[in-house]
C-alpha positions as CSV (number, residue, x, y, z in Angstrom):
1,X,78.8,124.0,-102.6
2,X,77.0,120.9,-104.6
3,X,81.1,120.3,-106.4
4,X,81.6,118.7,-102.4
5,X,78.9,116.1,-103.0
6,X,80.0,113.9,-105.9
7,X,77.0,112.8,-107.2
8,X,76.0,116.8,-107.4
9,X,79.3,117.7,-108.8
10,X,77.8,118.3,-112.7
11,X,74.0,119.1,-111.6
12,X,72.4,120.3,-114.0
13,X,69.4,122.5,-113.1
14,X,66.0,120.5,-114.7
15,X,62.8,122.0,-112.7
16,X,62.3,124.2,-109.5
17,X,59.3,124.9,-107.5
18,X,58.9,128.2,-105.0
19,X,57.0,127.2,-101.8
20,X,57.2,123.5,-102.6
21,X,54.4,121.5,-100.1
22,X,55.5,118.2,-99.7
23,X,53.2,115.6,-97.7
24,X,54.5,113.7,-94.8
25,X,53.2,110.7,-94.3
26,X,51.1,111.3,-91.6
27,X,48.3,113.6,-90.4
28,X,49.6,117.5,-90.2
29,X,50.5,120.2,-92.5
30,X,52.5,119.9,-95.0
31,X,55.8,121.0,-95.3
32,X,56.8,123.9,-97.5
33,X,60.5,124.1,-98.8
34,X,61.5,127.3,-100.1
35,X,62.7,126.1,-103.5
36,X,62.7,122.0,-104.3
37,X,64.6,121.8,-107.1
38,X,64.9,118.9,-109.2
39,X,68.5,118.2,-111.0
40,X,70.3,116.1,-113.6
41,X,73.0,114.4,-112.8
42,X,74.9,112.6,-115.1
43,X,71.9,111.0,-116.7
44,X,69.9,110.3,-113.7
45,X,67.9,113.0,-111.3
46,X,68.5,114.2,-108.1
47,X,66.6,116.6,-105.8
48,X,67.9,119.7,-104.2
49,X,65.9,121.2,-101.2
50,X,67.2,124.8,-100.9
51,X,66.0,126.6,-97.4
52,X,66.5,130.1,-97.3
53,X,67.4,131.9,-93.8
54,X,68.5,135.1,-93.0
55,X,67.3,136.6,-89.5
56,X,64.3,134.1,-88.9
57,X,64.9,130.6,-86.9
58,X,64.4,127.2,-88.2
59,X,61.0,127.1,-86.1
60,X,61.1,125.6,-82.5
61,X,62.9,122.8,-81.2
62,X,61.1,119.7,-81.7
63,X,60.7,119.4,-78.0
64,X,58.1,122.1,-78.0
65,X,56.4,121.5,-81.4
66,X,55.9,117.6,-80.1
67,X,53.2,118.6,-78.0
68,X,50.0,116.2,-79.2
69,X,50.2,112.7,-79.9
70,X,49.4,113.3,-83.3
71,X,52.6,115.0,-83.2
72,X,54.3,111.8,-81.9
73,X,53.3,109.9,-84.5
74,X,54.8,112.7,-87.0
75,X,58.0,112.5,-85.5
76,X,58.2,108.8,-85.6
77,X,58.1,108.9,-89.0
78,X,60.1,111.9,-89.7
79,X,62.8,110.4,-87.5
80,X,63.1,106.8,-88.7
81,X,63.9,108.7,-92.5
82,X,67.0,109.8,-91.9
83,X,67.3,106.9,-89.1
84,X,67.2,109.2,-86.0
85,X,66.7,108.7,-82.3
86,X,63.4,110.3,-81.5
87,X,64.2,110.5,-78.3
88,X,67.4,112.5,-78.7
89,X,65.9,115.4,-80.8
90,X,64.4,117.0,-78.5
91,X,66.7,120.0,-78.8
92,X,66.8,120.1,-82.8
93,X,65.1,122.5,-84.8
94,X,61.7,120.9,-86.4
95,X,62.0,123.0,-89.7
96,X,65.5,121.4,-90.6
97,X,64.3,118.1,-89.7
98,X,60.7,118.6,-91.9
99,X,62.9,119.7,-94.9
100,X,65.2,116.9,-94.8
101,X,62.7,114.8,-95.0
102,X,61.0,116.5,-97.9
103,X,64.1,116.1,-99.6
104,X,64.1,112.4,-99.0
105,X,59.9,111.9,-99.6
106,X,60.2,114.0,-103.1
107,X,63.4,111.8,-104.4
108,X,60.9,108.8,-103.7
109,X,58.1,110.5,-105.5
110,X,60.4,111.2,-108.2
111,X,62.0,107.9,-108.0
112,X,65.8,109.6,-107.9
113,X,68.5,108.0,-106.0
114,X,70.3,111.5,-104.2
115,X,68.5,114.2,-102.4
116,X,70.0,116.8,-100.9
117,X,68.9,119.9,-98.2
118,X,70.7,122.7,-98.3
119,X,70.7,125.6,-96.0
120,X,71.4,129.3,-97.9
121,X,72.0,131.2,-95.4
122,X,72.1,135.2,-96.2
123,X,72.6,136.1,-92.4
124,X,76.5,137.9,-92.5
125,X,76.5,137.1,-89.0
126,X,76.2,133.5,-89.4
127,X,73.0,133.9,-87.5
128,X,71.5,130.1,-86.6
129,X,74.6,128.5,-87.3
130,X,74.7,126.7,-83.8
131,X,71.4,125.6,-84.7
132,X,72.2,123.6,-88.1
133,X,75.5,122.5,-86.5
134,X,73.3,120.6,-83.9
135,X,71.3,118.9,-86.1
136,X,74.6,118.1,-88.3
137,X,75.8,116.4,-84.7
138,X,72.3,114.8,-84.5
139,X,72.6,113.0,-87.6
140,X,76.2,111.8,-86.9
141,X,77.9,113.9,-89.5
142,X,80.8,116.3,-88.9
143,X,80.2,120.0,-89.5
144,X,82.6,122.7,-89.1
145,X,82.2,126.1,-90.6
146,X,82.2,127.1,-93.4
147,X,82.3,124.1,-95.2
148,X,79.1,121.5,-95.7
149,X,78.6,118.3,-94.2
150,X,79.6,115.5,-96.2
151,X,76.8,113.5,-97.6
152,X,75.1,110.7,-95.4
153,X,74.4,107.1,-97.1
154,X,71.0,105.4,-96.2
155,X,70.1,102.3,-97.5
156,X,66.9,102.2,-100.1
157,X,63.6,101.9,-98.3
């Protein structure tokens, strides 16, 4: 799977962390990745955040965790990351978008260039499927199964 990303094509496993918490930005708990892993590639380091799923859902759609302006504010943030439209992901899964930002605030921290989320899913069924390929539609990028979404450029900042 990382061979479809060029930068990821040689990664080189450095570091990994179980349970990784990974702080925001803004009041809240802090997101927990199942493993953040941190990679070597070709001289430079990248991050990997790996969430597992088998039969459980990537939490509730963001329009029914956004219930408190505190809330609000969170999604503000987590939105203008990956350059969203808050008010068009309403019927996205909180979970994937919390992790893709964790990917994003952790290359920061460990001033890398690439991050990357990845879903592993174990589910034979290809249970929550519909679910990541909506989010893939939220952030522009083509999905189609079984292959991964190709990667998506943001400028530094």
């Amino acid at each position: 799977m990382l061979n479809t990303a060029p930068e990821y094509a040689r990664a080189e496993f450095v570091d990994g962390f179980f349970e990784r918490e990974v702080e925001l930005g803004s009041p809240g708990r802090n997101s927990q990745t199942d493993l953040m892993a941190i990679a070597g590639l070709e001289g430079k380091l990248g991050i990997i955040a790996v969430e597992g799923k088998v039969d459980e859902p990537f939490s509730e759609p963001v329009a029914d965790w956004n219930n408190s302006p505190e809330k609000q504010h969170r999604l503000e943030r987590l939105c203008g990351t990956p350059g969203l439209d808050g008010a068009r992901v309403g019927g996205i899964r909180s979970q994937l978008l919390h992790r893709t930002c964790s990917a994003v605030y952790e290359a920061k921290r460990y001033r890398c260039r690439h991050a990357l989320m990845l879903v592993h899913s174990f589910s034979t069924t290809h249970r929550w499927f519909e679910d990541f390929a909506a989010f893939s539609r939220a952030m522009s990028l083509p999905l189609e199964e079984p292959n991964p979404c190709p990667p998506r450029r943001r400028a530094k900042g």
